[in-house]
C-alpha positions in Angstrom: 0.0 0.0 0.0 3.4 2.5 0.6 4.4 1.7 -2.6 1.2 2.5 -4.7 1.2 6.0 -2.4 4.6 6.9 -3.4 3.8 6.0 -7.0 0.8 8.0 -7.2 2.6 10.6 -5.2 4.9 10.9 -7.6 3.1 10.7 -10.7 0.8 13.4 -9.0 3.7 15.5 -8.6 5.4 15.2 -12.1 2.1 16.0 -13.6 1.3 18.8 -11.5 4.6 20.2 -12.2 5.0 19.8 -15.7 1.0 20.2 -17.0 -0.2 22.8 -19.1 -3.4 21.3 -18.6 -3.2 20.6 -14.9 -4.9 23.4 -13.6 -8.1 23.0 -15.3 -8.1 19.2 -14.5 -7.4 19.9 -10.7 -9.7 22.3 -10.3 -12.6 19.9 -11.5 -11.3 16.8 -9.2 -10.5 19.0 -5.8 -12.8 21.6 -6.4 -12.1 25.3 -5.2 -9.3 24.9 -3.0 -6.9 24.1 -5.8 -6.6 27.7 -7.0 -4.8 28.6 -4.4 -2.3 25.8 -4.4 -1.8 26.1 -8.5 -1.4 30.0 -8.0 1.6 29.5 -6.0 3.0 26.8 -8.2 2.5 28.9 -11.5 4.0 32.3 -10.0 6.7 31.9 -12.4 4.1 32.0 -15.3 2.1 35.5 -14.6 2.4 38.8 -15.8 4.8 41.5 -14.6 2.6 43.1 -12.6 2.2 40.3 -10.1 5.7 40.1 -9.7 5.0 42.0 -5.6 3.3 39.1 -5.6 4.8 36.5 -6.6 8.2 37.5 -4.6 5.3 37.4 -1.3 4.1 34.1 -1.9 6.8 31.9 -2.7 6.0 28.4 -4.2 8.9 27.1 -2.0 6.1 25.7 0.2 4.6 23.3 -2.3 7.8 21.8 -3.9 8.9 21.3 0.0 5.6 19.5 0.6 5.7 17.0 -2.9 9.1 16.4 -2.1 9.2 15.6 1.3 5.7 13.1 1.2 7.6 11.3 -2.0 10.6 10.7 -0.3 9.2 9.6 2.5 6.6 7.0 1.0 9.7 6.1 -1.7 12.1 5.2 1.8 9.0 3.2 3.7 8.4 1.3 0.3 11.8 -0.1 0.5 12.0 -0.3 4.5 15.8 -0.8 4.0 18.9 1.5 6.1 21.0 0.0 3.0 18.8 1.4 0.1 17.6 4.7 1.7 20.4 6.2 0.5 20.1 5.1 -3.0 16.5 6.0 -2.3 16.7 9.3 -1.1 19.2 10.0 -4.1 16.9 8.7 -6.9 13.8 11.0 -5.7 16.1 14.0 -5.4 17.5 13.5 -9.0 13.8 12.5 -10.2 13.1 16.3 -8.6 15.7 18.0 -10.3 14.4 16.5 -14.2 11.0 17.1 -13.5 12.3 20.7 -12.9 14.2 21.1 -15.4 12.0 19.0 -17.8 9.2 22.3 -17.1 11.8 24.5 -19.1 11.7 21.9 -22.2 8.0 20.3 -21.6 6.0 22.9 -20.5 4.9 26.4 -22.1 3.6 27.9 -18.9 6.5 27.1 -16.6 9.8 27.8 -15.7 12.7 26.7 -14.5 13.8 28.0 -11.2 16.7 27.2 -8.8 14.7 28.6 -5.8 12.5 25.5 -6.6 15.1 23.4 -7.1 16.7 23.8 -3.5 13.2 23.4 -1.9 13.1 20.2 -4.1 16.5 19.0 -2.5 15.2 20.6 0.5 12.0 18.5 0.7 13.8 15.3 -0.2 15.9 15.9 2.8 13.1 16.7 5.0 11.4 13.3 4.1 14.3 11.5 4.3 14.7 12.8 8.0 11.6 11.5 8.6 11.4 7.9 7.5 14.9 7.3 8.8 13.0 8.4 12.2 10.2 6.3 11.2 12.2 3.4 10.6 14.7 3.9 13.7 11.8 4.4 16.1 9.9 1.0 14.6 13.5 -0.7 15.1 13.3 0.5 18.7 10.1 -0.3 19.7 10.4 -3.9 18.0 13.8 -4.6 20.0 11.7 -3.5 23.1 9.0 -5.6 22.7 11.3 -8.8 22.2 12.9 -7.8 24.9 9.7 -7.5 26.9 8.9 -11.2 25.6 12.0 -12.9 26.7 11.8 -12.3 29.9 
């Protein structure tokens, strides 16, 4: 069941990153509350005189957020200390195409390096917390075979 979420995490976040379209097909699946999420992804695509704007509302936010929940479904699919690393290092790198795949795929978007190091940022983040996930699972299963060998 981790493994489908982290697919369909990251498919959701490679299509909401690199759609033209996405905007219109978001708003009819979540309804309403998807304008405000899409406006700060697609700062980099209005006019001029939004730039105020668009310099107040960062879309560091959002690419933290994909990033993070990815990484840490991607690490709890495996459930290995060996292959997080390899892990954690795939979904960054996966990050950084998407990105730059917007500048070659995508007419509305751009490529930014502030979203890029929230990217990085996020995978990091994630990876924090499944390695806490996993180390605090690890500790409480120890625990309990203790418990049931004495």
């Amino acid at each position: 069941m981790i493994a489908v979420g982290a697919l369909a995490a990251g498919l959701f976040s490679a299509a909401l990153l690199l759609s033209d379209r996405a905007p219109g097909v978001l708003r009819t699946v979540l309804g309403p509350r998807i304008e405000r999420l899409w406006n700060r992804v697609d700062l980099a695509g209005r006019p001029a005189e939004f730039a105020g704007e668009a310099a107040s509302q960062p879309d560091a936010v959002v690419h933290l957020a994909l990033w993070a929940v990815v990484t840490v479904l991607a690490v709890l699919t495996v459930w290995s200390w060996r292959a997080t690393p390899f892990v954690v290092v795939a979904v960054a790198a996966a990050s950084l195409v998407i990105e730059l795949g917007q500048g070659v795929w995508s007419d509305t978007r751009a490529v930014e390096r502030s979203d890029m190091a929230a990217n990085l940022l996020g995978t990091g983040i994630g990876a924090a917390v499944a390695i806490a996930v996993m180390g605090l699972w690890s500790a409480l299963g120890s625990l309990t075979s203790r418990s049931t060998e004495i």
